[in-house]
One Martini backbone bead per residue (centre of mass of N, CA, C, O) as a GRO file, in nm:
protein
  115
    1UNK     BB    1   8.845   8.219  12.438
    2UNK     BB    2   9.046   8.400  12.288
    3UNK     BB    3   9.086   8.728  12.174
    4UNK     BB    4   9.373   8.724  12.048
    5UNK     BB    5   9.477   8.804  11.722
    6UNK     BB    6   9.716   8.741  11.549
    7UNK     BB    7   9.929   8.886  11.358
    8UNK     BB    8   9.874   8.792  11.065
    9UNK     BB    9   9.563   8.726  11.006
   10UNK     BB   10   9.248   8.648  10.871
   11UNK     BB   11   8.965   8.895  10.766
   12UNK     BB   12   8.611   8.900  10.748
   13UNK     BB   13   8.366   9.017  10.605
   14UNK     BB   14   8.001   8.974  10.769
   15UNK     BB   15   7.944   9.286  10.796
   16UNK     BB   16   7.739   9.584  10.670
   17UNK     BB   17   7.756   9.930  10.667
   18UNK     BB   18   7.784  10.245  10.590
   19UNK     BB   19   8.029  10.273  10.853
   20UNK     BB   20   8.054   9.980  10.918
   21UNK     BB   21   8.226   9.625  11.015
   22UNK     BB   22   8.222   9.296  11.033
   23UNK     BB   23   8.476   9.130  11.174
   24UNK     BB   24   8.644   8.774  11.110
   25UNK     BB   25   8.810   8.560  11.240
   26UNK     BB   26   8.977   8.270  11.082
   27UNK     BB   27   9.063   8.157  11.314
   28UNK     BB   28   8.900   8.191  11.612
   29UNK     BB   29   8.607   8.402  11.534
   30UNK     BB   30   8.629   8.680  11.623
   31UNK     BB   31   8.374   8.930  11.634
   32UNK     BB   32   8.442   9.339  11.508
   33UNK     BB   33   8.329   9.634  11.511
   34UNK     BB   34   8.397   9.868  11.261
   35UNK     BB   35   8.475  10.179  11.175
   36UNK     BB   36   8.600  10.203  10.854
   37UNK     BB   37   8.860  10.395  10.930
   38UNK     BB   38   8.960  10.214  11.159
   39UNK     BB   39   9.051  10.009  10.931
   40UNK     BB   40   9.245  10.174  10.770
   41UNK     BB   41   9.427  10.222  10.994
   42UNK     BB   42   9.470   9.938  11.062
   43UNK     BB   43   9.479   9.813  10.736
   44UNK     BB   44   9.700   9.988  10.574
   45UNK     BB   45   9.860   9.896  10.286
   46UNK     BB   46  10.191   9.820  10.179
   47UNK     BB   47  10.387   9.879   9.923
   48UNK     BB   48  10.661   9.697   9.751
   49UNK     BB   49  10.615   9.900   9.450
   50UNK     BB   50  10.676  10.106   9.204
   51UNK     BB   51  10.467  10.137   8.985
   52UNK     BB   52  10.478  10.286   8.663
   53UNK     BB   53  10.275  10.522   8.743
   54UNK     BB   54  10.472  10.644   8.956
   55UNK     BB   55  10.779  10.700   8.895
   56UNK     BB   56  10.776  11.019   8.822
   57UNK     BB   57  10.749  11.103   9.136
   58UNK     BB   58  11.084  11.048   9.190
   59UNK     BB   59  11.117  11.358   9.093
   60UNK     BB   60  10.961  11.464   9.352
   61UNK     BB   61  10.906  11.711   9.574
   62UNK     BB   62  10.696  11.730   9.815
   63UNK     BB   63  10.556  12.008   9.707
   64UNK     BB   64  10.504  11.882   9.417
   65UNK     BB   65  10.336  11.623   9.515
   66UNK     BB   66  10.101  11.820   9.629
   67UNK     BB   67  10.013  11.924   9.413
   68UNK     BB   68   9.950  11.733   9.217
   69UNK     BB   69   9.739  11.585   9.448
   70UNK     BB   70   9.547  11.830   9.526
   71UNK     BB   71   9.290  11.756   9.342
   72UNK     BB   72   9.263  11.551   9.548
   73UNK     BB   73   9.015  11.539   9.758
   74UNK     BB   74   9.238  11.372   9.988
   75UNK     BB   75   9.534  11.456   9.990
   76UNK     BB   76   9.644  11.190   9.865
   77UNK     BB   77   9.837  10.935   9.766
   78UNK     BB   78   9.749  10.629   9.610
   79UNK     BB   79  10.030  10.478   9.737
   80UNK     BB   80   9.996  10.656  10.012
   81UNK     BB   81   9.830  10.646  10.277
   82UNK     BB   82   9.742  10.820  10.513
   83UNK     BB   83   9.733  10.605  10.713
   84UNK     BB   84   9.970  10.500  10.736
   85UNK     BB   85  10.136  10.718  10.792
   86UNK     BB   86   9.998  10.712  11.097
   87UNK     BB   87  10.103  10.443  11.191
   88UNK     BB   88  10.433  10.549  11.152
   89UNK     BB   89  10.369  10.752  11.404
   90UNK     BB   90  10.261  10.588  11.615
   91UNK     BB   91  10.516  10.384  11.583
   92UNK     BB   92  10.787  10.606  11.550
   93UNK     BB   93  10.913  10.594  11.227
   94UNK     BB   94  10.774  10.867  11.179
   95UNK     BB   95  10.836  11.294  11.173
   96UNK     BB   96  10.696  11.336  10.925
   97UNK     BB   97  10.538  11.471  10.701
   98UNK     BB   98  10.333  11.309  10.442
   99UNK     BB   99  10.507  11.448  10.195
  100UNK     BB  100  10.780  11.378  10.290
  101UNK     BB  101  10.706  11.010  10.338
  102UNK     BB  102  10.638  10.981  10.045
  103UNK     BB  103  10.956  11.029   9.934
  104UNK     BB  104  11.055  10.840  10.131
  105UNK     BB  105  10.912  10.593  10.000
  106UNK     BB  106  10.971  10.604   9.713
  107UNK     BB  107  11.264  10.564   9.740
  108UNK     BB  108  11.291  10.313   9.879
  109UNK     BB  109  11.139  10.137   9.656
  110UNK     BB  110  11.297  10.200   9.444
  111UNK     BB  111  11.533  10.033   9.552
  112UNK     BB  112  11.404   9.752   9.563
  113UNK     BB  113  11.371   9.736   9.266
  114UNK     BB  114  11.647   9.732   9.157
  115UNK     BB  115  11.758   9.480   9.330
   0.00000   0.00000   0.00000
């Protein structure tokens, strides 16, 4: 059986404890266990718009988002996981520290919103 399961397949969680994920590729078969953190870096969801709640931050500059957002528990703007950015580092997609990438991407979505 191949080990490696192709990009863009779907996994079920098929089992799970406190901080573990036991996940099944529905393709293949194969199944693999996670700490949860690893999940969300590896599996962390892209959104294609700027939800209308999140609109007014389109006027905030980097410092103003994270001020807005310090409140939050984890430091991180809702639509736009810190695991994300950490993958666009990983991939050299951006050298941009976290709240400069969030403004920067909610710019983008923003653009694709219009188009």
């Amino acid at each position: 059986m191949n080990s490696i399961v192709p990009a863009g397949h779907a996994w079920l969680v098929v089992a799970a404890s406190a901080s573990t994920r036991t996940l099944k590729s529905t393709t293949t078969g194969i199944e693999i266990g996670r700490v949860v953190d690893e999940i969300l870096d590896a599996f962390a969801p892209a959104p294609l718009t700027v939800p209308e709640a999140y609109r007014q931050d389109l006027q905030l500059s980097p410092v103003e988002l994270s001020a807005r957002y310090a409140s939050n528990s984890v430091d991180t703007h809702p639509l736009l996981p810190v695991q994300l950015w950490r993958q666009h580092v990983q991939q050299q997609q951006t050298m941009t520290g976290y709240w400069d990438w969030v403004s920067q991407q909610l710019a983008m979505l923003a653009g694709v919103n219009r188009s």
